[in-house]
N, C-alpha and C positions, 0 to 999 in steps of 0.2 A: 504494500500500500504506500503510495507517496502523500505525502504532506504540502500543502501548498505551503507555503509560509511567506514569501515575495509576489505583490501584484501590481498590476498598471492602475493608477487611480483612475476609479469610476466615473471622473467628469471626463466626460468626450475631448475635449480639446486639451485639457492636460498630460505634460508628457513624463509626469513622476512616477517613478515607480516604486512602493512602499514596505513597508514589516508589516504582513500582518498582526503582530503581536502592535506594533506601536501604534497601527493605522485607525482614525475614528469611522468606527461605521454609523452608520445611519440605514434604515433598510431593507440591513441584509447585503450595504456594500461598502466597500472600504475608500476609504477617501484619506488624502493629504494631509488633509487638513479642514480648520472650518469654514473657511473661503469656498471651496469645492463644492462641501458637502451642503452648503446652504444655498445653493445655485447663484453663485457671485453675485449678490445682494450688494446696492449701489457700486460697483464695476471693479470691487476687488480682487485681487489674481491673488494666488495663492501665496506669492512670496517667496519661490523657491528661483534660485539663480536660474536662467535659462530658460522657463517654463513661459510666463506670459498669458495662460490663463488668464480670461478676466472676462467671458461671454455669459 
């Protein structure tokens, strides 16, 4: 049996990819962070170098 334990964050246009252990879900999905998982609520991106998120 494998273990997932690294995933792509759940917001579509982000390009981070996460610990499940540290990740916040919301769901049933793992997100970033709470920029993501709030659906970028007045246009903030999630704050990770490179990513750019902010839809």
């Amino acid at each position: 049996m494998t273990t997932v334990t690294q995933m792509k964050c759940a917001c579509e246009p982000c390009l981070c990819v996460v610990d499940t252990s540290q990740a916040l879900e919301k769901d049933g999905k793992f997100y970033c962070g709470e920029a993501c998982a709030n659906g970028h609520q007045n246009g903030a991106g999630c704050g990770h170098t490179g990513c750019g998120c902010d839809s």
